[in-house]
PLY file of the C-alpha trace (Angstrom):
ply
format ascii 1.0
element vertex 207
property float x
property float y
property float z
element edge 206
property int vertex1
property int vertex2
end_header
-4.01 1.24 16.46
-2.96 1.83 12.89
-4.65 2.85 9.71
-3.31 1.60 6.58
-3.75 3.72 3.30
-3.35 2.31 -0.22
-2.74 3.25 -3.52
-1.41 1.82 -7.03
0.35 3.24 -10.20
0.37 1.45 -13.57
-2.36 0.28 -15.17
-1.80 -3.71 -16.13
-2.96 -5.55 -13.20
-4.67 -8.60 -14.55
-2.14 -11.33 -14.81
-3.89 -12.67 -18.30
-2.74 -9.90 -20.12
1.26 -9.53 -21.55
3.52 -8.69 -18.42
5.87 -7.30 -20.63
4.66 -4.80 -20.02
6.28 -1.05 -20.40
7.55 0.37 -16.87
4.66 3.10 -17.07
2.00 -0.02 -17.91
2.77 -2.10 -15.31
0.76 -2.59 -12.08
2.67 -1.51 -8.69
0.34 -1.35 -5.20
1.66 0.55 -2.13
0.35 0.80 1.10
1.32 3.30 4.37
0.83 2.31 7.80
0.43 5.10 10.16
-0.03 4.39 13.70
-1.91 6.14 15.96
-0.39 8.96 17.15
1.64 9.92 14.49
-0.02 13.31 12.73
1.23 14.46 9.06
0.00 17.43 7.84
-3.24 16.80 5.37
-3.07 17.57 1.58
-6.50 17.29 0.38
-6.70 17.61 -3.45
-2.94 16.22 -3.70
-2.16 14.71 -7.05
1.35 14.32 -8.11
1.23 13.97 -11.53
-0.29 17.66 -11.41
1.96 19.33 -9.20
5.61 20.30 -9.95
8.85 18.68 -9.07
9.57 20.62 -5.91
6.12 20.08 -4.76
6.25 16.17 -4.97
9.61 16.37 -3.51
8.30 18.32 -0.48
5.10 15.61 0.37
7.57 12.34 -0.04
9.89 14.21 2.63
6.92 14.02 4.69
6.80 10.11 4.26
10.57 10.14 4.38
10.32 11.74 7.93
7.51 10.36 9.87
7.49 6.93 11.65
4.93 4.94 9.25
5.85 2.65 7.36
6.10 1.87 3.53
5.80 -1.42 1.65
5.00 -2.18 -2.37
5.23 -4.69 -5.16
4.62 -5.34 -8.65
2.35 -7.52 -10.02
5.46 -9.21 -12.20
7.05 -10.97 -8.33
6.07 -14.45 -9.00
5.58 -14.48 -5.19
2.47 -11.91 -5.50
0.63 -13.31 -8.46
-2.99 -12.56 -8.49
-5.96 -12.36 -11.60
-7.20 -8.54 -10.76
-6.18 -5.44 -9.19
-8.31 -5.83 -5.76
-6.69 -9.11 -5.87
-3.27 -7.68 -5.36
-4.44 -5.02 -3.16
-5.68 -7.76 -0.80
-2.26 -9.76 -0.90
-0.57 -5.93 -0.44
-2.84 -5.78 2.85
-2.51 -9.25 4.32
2.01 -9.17 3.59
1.18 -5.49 5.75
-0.66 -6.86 8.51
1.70 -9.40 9.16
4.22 -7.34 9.92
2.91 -4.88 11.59
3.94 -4.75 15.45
1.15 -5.13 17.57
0.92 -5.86 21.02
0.36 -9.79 22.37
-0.70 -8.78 25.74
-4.39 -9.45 24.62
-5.74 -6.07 24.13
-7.81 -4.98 20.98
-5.69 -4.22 18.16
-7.47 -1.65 15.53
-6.48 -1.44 12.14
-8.37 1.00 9.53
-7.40 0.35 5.90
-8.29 2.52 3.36
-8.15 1.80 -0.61
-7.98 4.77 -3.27
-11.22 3.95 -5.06
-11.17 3.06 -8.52
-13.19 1.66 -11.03
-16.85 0.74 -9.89
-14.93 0.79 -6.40
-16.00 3.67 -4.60
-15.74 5.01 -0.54
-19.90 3.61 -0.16
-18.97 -0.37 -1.12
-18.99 -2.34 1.69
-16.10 -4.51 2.45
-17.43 -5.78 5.68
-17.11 -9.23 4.51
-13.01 -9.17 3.50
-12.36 -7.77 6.39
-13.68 -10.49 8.70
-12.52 -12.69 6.14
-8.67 -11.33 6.79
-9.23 -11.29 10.66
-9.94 -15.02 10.67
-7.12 -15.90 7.84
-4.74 -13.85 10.42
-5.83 -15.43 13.53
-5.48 -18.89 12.46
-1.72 -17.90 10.93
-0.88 -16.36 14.56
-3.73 -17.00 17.28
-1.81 -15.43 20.32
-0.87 -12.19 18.09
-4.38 -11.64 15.88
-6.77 -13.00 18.29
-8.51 -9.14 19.28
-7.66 -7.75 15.76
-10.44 -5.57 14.50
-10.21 -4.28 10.87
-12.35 -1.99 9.02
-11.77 -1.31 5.64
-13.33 0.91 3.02
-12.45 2.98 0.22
-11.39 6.78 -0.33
-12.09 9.39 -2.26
-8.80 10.71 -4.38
-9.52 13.85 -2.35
-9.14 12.12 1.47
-6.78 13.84 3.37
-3.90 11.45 3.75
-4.69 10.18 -0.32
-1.72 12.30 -1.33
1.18 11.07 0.62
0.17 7.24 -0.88
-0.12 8.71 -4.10
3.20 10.63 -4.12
4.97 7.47 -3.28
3.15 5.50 -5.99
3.80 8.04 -8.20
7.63 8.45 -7.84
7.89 4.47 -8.02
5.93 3.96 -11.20
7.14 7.33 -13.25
9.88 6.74 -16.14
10.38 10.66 -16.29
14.26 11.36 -15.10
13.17 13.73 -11.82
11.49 11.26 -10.59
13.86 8.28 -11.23
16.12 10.81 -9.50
13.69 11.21 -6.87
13.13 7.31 -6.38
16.80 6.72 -6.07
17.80 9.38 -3.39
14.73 7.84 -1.54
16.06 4.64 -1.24
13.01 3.14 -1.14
13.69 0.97 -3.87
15.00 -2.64 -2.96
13.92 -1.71 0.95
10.10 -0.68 0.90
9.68 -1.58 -2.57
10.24 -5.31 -2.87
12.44 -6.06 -6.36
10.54 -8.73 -8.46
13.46 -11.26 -8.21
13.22 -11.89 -4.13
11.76 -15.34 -4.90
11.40 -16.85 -1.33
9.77 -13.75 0.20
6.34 -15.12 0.27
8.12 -18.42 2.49
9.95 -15.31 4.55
6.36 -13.47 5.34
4.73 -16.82 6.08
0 1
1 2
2 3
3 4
4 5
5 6
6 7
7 8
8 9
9 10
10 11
11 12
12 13
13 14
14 15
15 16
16 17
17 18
18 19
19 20
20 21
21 22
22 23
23 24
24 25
25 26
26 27
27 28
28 29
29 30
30 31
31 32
32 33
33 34
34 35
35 36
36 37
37 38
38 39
39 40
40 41
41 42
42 43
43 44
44 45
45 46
46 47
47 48
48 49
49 50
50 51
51 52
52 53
53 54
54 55
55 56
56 57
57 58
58 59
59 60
60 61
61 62
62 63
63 64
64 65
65 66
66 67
67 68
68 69
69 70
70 71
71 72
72 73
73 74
74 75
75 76
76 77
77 78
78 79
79 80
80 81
81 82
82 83
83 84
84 85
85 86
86 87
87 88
88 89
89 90
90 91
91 92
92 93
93 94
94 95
95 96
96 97
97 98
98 99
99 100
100 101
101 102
102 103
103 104
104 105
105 106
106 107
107 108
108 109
109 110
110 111
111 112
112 113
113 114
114 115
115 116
116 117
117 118
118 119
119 120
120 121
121 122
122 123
123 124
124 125
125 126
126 127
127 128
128 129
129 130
130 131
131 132
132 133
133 134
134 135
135 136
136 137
137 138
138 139
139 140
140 141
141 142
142 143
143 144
144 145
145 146
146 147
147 148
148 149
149 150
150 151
151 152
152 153
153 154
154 155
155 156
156 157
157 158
158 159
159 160
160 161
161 162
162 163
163 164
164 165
165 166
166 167
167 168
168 169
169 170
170 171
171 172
172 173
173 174
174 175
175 176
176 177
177 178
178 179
179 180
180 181
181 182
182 183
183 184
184 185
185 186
186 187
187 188
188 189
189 190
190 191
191 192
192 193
193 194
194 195
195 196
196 197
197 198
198 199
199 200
200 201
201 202
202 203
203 204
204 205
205 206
């Protein structure tokens, strides 16, 4: 069992527009997957761009610690292209679920994925439909592996409990200011959990 928490930083996330974007402008999506099991301490009301340098540093050595996992991309990797921002949230869940390790020995495999709301997408919209949508796309990619995945997905309030530790890591990957470029680099999360825009056969390598 995992549950999957995700989260974006930029704001440029329809393809249409000019990806030249600046660094700040440009769409990034993130996503934590926490299995079951695994307990980080909550931080309810956690914003990084209001809390101070040695705060932020403190929650991403939480993420840094703990055995979830982290994975992002920017809307600029030719391999991730979509129109709108749910759009890349969607290929951000699917490139997540198909690595996650789950067992093959037939028994149900539960997945929870929850989406920091935004826009006109808030926790009471009902994704019931995308998420049987992505356990049939997955089952007919792997049938042995997906065959008892369950997935429920929905969308959080900015004050969930586990909303911070996505958002710290969103935050230190899509902030220009120094600290956090000096925060990003000493994670080493760059290039590893955050896939560089250049990596052009790593949609073939996922598939």
């Amino acid at each position: 069992c995992w549950t999957i928490y995700v989260d974006e930083t930029g704001g440029n996330f329809d393809t249409t527009q000019d990806l030249n974007s600046t660094p700040r402008q440009l769409g990034r999506v993130v996503a934590l997957a926490v299995p079951d099991g695994v307990e980080l301490q909550k931080c309810n009301g956690f914003h990084a761009v209001d809390r101070t340098f040695d705060e932020v540093d403190k929650v991403l050595q939480r993420v840094l610690d703990a055995s979830i996992g982290v994975l992002g991309f920017s809307i600029s990797d030719e391999t991730a292209r979509n129109r709108y921002w749910i759009g890349h949230v969607l290929h951000l869940v699917r490139w997540t679920l198909l690595q996650l390790p789950v067992p093959t020995d037939g028994s149900k495999k539960q997945v929870n994925i929850l989406i920091e709301q935004r826009d006109s997408y808030v926790p009471c919209t009902d994704l019931k439909v995308l998420a049987q949508s992505l356990e049939g796309e997955l089952a007919a990619i792997d049938p042995h592996r997906f065959q008892n995945l369950v997935l429920e997905m929905g969308f959080m309030g900015k004050d969930h409990p586990m909303n911070g530790y996505v958002d710290v890591v969103a935050f230190t990957w899509g902030s220009t200011d120094r600290s956090n470029q000096d925060r990003l680099r000493k994670s080493k999360l760059n290039g590893h959990c955050f896939i560089d825009a250049n990596e052009r056969s790593l949609h073939h390598l996922f598939l």
